[in-house]
C-alpha positions as CSV (number, residue, x, y, z in Angstrom):
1,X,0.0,0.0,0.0
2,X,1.6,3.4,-1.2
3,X,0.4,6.7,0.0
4,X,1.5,10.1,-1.4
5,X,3.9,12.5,0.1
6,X,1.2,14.5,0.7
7,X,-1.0,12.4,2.4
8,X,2.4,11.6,4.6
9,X,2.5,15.4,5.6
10,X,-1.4,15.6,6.1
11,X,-1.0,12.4,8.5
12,X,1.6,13.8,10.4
13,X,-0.2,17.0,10.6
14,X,-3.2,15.3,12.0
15,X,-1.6,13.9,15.2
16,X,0.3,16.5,16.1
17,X,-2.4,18.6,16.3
18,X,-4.9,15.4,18.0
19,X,-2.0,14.8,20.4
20,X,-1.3,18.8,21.0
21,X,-4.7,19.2,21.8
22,X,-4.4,16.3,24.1
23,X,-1.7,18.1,26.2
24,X,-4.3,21.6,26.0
25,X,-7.0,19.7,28.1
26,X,-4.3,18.0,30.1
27,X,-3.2,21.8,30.8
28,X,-6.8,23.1,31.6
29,X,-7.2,20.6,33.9
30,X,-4.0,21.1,35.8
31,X,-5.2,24.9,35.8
32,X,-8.3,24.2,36.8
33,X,-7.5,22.2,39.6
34,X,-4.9,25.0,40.3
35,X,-7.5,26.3,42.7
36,X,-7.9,23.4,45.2
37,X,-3.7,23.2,45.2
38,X,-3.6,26.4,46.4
39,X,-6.2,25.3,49.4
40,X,-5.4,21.7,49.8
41,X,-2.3,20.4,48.7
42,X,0.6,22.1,46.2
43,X,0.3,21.4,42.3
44,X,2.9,18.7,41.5
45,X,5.9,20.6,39.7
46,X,7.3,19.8,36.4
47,X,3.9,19.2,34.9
48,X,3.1,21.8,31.9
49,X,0.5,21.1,28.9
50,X,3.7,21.3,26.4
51,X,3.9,17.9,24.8
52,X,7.5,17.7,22.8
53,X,6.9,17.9,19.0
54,X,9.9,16.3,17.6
55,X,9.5,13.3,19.3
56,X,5.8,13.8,18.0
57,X,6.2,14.4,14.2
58,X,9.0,10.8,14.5
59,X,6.0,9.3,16.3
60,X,3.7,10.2,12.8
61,X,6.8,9.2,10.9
62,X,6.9,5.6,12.7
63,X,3.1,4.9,12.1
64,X,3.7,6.1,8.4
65,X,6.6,3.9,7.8
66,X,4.2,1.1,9.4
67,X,1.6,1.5,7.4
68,X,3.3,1.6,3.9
69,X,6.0,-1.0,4.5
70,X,4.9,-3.5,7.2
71,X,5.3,-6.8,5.0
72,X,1.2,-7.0,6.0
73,X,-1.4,-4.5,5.7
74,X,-2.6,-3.6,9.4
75,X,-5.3,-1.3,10.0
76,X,-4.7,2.2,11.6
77,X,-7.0,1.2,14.3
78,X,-4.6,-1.5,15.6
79,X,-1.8,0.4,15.0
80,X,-2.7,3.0,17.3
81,X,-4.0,0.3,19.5
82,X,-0.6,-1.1,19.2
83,X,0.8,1.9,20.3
84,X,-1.3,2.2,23.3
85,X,-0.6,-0.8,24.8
86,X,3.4,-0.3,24.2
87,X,3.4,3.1,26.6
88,X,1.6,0.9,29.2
89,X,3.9,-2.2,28.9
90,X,7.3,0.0,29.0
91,X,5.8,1.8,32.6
92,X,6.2,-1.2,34.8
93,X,5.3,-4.5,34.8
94,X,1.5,-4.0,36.3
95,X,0.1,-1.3,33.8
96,X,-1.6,-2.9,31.5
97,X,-4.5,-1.9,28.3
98,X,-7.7,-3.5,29.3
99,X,-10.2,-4.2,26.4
100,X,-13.3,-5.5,27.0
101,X,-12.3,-9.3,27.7
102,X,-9.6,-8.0,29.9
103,X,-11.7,-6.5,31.7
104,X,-13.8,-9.3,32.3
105,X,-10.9,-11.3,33.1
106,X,-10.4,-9.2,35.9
107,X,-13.7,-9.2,37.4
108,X,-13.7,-13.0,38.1
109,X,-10.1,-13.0,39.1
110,X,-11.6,-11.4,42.3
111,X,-15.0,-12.8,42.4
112,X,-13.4,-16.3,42.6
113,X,-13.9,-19.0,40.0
114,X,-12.7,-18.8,36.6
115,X,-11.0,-21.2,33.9
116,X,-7.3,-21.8,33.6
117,X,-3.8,-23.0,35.3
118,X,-4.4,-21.3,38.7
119,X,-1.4,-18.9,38.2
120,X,-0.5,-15.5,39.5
121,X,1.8,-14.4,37.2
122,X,4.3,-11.2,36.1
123,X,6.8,-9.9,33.5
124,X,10.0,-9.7,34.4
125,X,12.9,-8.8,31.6
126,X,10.4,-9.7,28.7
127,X,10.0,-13.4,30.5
128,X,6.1,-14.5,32.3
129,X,7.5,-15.1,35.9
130,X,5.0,-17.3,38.5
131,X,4.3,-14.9,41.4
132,X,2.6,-18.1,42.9
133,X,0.3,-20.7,42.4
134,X,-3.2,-21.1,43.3
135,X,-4.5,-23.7,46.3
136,X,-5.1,-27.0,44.4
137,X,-5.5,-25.9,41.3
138,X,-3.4,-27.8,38.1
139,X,-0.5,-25.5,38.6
140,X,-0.2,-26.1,42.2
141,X,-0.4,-29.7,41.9
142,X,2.2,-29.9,39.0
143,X,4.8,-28.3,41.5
144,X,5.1,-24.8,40.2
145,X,6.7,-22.6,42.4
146,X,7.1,-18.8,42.9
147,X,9.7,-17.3,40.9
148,X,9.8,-19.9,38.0
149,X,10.0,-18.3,34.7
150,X,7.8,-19.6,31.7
151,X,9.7,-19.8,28.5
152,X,7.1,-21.3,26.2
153,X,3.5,-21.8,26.0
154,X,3.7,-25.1,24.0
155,X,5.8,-24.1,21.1
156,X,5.4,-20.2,21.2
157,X,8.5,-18.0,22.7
158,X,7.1,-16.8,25.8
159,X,9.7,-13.6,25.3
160,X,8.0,-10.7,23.5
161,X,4.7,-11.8,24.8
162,X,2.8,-9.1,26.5
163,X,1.3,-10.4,30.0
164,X,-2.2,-9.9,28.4
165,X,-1.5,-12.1,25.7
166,X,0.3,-14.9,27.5
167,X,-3.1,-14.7,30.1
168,X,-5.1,-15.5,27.1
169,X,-2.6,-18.7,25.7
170,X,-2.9,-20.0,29.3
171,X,-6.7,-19.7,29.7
172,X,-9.2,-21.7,27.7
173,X,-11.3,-24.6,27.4
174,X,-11.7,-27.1,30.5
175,X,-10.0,-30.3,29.6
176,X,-7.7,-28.7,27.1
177,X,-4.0,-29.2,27.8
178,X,-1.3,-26.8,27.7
179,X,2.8,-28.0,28.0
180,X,5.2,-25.2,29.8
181,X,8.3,-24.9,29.7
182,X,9.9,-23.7,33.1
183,X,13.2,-22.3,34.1
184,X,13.8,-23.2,37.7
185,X,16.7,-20.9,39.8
186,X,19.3,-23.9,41.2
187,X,18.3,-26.2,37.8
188,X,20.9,-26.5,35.6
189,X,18.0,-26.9,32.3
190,X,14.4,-25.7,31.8
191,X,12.1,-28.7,32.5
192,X,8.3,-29.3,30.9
193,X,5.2,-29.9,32.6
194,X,1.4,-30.5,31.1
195,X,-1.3,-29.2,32.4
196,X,-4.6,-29.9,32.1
197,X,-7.4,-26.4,32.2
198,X,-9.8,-27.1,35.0
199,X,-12.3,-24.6,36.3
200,X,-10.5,-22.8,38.8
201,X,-12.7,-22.1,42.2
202,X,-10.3,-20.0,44.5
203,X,-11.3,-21.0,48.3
204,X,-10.3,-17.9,50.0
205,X,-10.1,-18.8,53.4
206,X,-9.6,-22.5,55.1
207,X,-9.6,-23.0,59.0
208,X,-8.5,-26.0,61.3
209,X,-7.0,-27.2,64.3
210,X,-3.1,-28.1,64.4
211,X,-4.1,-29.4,68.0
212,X,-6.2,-28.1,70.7
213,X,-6.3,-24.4,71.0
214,X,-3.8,-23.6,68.8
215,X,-5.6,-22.7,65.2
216,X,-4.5,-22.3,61.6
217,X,-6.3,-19.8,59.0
218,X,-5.3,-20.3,55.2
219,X,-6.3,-16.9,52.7
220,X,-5.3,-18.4,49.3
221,X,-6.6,-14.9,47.7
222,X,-8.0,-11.7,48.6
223,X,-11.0,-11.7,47.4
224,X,-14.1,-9.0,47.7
225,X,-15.4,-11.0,50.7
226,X,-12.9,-12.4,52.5
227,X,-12.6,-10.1,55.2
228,X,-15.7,-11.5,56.5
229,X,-15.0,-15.1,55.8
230,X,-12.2,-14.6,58.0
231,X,-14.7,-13.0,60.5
232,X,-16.9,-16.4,60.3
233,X,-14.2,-19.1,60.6
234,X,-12.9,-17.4,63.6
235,X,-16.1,-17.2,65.2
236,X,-16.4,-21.0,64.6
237,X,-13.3,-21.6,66.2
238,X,-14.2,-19.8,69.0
239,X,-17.8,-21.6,69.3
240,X,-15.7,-25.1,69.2
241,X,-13.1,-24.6,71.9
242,X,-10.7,-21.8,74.1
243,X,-8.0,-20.3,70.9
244,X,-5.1,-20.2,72.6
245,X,-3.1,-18.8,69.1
246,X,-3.7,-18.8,65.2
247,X,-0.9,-19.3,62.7
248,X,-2.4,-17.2,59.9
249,X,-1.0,-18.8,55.9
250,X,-0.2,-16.3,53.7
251,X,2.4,-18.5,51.5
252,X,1.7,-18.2,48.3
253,X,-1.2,-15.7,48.4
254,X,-0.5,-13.5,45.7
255,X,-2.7,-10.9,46.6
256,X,-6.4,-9.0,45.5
257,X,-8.7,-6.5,46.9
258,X,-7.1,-4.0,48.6
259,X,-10.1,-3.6,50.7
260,X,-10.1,-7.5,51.7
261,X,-6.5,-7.1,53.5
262,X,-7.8,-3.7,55.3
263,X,-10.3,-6.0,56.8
264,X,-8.6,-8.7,57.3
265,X,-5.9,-7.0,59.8
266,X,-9.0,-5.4,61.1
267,X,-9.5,-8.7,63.2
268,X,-6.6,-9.0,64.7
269,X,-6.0,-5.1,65.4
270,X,-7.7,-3.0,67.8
271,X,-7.5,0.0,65.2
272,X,-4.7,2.4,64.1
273,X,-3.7,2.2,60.2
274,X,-3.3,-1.0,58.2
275,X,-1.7,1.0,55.5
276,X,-0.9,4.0,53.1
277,X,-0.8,5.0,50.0
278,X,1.4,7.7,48.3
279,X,1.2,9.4,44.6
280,X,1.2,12.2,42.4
281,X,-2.5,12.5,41.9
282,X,-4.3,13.9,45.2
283,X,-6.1,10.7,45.4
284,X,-3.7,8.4,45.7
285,X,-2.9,9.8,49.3
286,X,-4.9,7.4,51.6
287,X,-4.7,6.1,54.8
288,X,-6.4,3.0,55.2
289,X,-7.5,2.5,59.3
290,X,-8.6,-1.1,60.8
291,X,-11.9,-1.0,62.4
292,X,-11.1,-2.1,66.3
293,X,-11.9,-5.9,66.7
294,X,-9.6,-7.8,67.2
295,X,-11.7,-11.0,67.4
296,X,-9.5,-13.2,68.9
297,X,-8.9,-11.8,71.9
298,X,-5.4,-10.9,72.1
299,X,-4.5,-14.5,71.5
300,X,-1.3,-14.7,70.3
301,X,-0.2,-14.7,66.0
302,X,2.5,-16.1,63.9
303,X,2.1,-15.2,60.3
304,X,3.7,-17.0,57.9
305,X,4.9,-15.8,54.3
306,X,7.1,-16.7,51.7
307,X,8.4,-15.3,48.2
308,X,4.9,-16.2,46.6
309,X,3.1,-13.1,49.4
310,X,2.3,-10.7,47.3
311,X,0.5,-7.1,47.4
312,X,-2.4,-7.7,50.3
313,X,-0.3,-10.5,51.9
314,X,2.1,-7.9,52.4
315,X,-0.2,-5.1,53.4
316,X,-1.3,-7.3,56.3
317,X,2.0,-8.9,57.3
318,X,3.4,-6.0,57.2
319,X,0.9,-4.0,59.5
320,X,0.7,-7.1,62.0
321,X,4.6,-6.6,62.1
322,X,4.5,-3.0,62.5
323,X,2.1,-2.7,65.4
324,X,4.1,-5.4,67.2
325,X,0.6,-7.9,66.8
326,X,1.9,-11.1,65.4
327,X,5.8,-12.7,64.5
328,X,6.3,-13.1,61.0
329,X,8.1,-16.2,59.9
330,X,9.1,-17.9,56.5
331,X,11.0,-15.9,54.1
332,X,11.4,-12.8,52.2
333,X,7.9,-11.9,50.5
334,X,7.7,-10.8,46.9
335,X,7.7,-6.9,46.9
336,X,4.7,-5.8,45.1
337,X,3.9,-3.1,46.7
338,X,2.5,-0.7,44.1
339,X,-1.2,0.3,43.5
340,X,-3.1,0.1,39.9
341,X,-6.1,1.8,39.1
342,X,-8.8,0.9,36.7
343,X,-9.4,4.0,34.7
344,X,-12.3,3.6,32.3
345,X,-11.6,4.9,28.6
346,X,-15.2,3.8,27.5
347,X,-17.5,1.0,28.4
348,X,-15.5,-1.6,27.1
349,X,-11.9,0.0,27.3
350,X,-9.8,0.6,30.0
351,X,-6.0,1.3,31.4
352,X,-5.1,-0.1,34.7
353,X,-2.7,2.1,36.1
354,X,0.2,2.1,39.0
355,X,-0.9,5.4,40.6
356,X,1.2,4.8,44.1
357,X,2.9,3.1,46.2
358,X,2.3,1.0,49.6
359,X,3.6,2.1,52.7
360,X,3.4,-0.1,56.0
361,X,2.1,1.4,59.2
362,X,5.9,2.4,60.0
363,X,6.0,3.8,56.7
364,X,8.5,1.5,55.1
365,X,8.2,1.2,51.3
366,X,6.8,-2.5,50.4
367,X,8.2,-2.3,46.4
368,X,11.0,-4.3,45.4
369,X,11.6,-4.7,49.0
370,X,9.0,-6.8,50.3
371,X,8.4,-8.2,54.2
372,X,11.3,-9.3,56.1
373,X,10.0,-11.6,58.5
374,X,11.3,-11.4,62.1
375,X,12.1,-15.3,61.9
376,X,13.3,-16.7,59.0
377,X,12.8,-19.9,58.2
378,X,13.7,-22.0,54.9
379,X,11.2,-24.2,53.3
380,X,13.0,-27.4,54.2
381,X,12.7,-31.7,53.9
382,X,13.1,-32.5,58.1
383,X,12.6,-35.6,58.7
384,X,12.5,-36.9,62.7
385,X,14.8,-39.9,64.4
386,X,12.7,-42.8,64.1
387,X,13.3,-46.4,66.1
388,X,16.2,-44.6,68.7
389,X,17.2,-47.0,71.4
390,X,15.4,-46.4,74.5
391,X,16.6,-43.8,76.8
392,X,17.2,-44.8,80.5
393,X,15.7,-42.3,82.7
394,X,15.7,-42.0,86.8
395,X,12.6,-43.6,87.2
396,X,14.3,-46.8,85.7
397,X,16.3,-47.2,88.1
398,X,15.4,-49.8,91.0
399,X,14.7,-48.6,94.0
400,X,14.3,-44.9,92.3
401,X,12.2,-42.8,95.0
402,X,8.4,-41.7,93.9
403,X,7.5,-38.0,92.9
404,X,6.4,-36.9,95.9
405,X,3.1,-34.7,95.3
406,X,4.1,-34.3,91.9
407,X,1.8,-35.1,89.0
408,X,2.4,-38.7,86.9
409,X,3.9,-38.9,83.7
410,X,0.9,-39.0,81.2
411,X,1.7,-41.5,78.8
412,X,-1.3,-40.8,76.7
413,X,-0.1,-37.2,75.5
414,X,4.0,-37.4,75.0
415,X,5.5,-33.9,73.8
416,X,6.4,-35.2,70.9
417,X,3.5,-37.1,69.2
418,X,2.8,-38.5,65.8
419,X,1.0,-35.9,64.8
420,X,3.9,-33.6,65.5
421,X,6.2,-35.8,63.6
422,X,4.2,-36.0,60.5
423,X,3.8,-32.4,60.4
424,X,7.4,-31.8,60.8
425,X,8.0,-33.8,57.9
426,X,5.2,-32.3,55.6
427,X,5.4,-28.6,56.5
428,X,8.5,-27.8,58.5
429,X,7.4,-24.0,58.0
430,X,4.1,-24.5,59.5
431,X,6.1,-26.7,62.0
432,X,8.0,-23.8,63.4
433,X,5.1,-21.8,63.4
434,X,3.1,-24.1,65.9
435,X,6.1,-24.6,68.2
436,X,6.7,-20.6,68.6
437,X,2.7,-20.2,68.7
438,X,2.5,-22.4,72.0
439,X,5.8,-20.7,73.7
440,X,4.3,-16.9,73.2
441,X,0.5,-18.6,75.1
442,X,3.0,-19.8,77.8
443,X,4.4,-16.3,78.0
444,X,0.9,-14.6,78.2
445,X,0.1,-17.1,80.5
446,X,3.2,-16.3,82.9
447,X,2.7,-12.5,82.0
448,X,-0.8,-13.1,83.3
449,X,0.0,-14.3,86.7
450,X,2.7,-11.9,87.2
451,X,-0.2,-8.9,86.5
452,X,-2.6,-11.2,89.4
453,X,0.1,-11.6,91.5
454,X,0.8,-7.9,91.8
């Protein structure tokens, strides 16, 4: 397709002039709103409505060249569409163009149940990297792990894929299989795994015992309700039995509703901020308060996290940390700790945004930096001494003399049980957890009698 010089020079005329009038309204707003900065807050400097027209007449001469030498024809439509979704992409890795099945996509992402892998992922250097998998879905049963890099989608490069479009090769029909190919740090080659598209039904929030008293609440996702689905399972807990702690899971959760996390910390706080959020636009200041609750008494709280806690698993780790509420164990979480904002463009179109950054309670900067927990403990194989050669102990010995007064041994409830043992072996992590959870109620307990006794 050839085009005249002419109609070159008219082309390149045109957006100029649509993208200098762009920058006009940008610069009646900003003088507009000049106004409120002089009451509220100061107009952010180094903004003017002066968009650069060099770099404007090569942007016309790009598209131009496009559109008469691109081996195929492509419409100016997508071209610009193109164009669009490359300013997004080359911000960070978390703005992104929404069309309209984007869009959707998103909305069951936090509803709860949609069809794919049951992946979280991100694009790091041009490469989709696994943020973390998804609570027995096909992903997390294959063994994918945080941080694993996905270098094709059957036989397609997974480089040079936008995040949108390798969301779209992962998704699809129920049944339908999908082979990835993985790079794994410490693996000296990429390895391959099938998966098979299932129907993917996020279970926000799982409770049980680890033994009497002591409790363990799983959030898999942030979702719009799980703030009170946390509220229900820990009234249950507390209609079965005294809670005497709660290990609280966030491995692996790689995030959601920012709103979910508020209300989340919200039951373990009795107020104050869960977190803030800092940007250029006047709205992107918030502070985000806990409603006083704290459901669970004052019972004591390990939380545990892991490179796969993203976004609201950090928000609340890092608030439970910061108000000195619960330990955090595990490892280093992942450092999202930016904000995006859907910002409609029409009914079907959208851009979602990073308008600002996370700050904990303390005000420390979540991005790239993540949660340092205040124990850190390595995702480990432990297995316990099985079949040891009885120990010889004083009351062996004949003729030993009886506890006077004292309670007997109960043989019925060793320290170290079974139960203790297989969960050692299973989930060292969660392990550690449980051990530390039962020596901070002995604390409180002692801390208790000390406040009677005086």
């Amino acid at each position: 397709m050839k085009i005249s010089s002419l109609t070159h020079t008219a082309l390149s005329l045109f957006l100029t002039i649509a993208l200098s009038a762009l920058a006009i309204s940008a610069s009646a707003e900003t003088d507009s709103g000049s106004v409120a900065d002089s009451q509220g807050a100061a107009a952010e400097p180094g903004i003017t409505g002066e968009l650069p027209l060099h770099e404007l007449r090569i942007f016309a001469d790009v598209f131009n060249q496009i559109r008469i030498g691109y081996v195929k024809e492509v419409d100016d439509k997508t071209l610009l569409e193109y164009a669009i979704r490359g300013m997004l992409t080359g911000l960070d890795p978390h703005s992104v163009y929404l069309d309209a099945d984007d869009f959707d996509d998103l909305q069951t992402s936090t509803s709860g149940e949609f069809s794919g892998l049951g992946l979280e992922v991100g694009m790091e250097n041009g490469f989709v990297k696994i943020i973390s998998p998804i609570d027995d879905t096909p992903a997390d049963r294959a063994g994918l792990e945080s941080g694993d890099v996905v270098l094709k989608l059957d036989s397609k490069p997974a480089k040079g894929l936008s995040l949108n479009e390798a969301i779209e090769l992962m998704r699809g029909p129920k049944g339908s299989s999908i082979d990835l190919t993985i790079a794994r740090e410490g693996l000296n080659k990429p390895f391959t795994v099938t998966l098979v598209r299932d129907t993917i039904q996020v279970v926000s929030v799982r409770k049980r015992w680890l033994e009497p008293g002591y409790a363990y609440l799983r959030i898999a996702q942030f979702q719009k309700a799980t703030g009170d689905e946390v509220g229900q399972a820990i009234d249950k807990l507390l209609a079965e039995e005294e809670l005497k702690g709660v290990v609280l899971d966030l491995r692996n959760n790689p995030g959601g509703v920012l709103s979910a996390s508020v209300d989340v910390a919200g039951h373990f706080l009795e107020g104050g901020t869960v977190v803030y959020t800092e940007g250029r636009m006047p709205n992107a200041q918030t502070n985000y308060k806990a409603t006083p609750a704290d459901s669970i008494n004052g019972a004591p709280v390990v939380v545990l996290i892991n490179g796969g806690s993203a976004s609201a698993s950090e928000i609340v780790a890092g608030a439970l940390q910061d108000h000195r509420r619960a330990v955090v164990m595990g490892t280093d979480s992942f450092g999202k700790g930016s904000v995006q904002t859907i910002m409609p463009l029409s009914e079907e179109r959208a851009i979602k945004l990073t308008t600002a950054l996370y700050f904990t309670p303390n005000g420390r900067s979540i991005q790239a930096q993540g949660i340092e927990p205040d124990i850190e403990v390595e995702r480990a194989r432990v297995t316990a001494f099985q079949n040891l050669p009885p120990r010889i102990s004083e009351a062996d010995l004949n003729g030993h003399l009886d506890n006077a007064g004292g309670p007997e041994k109960d043989e019925e409830n060793p320290v170290s049980t079974p139960h203790a043992n297989e969960l050692l072996s299973r989930d060292n992590q969660l392990y550690e957890a449980l051990t530390l959870l039962k020596g901070l109620h002995i604390l409180g307990m002692y801390d208790n009698n000390r406040e009677h006794a005086l």
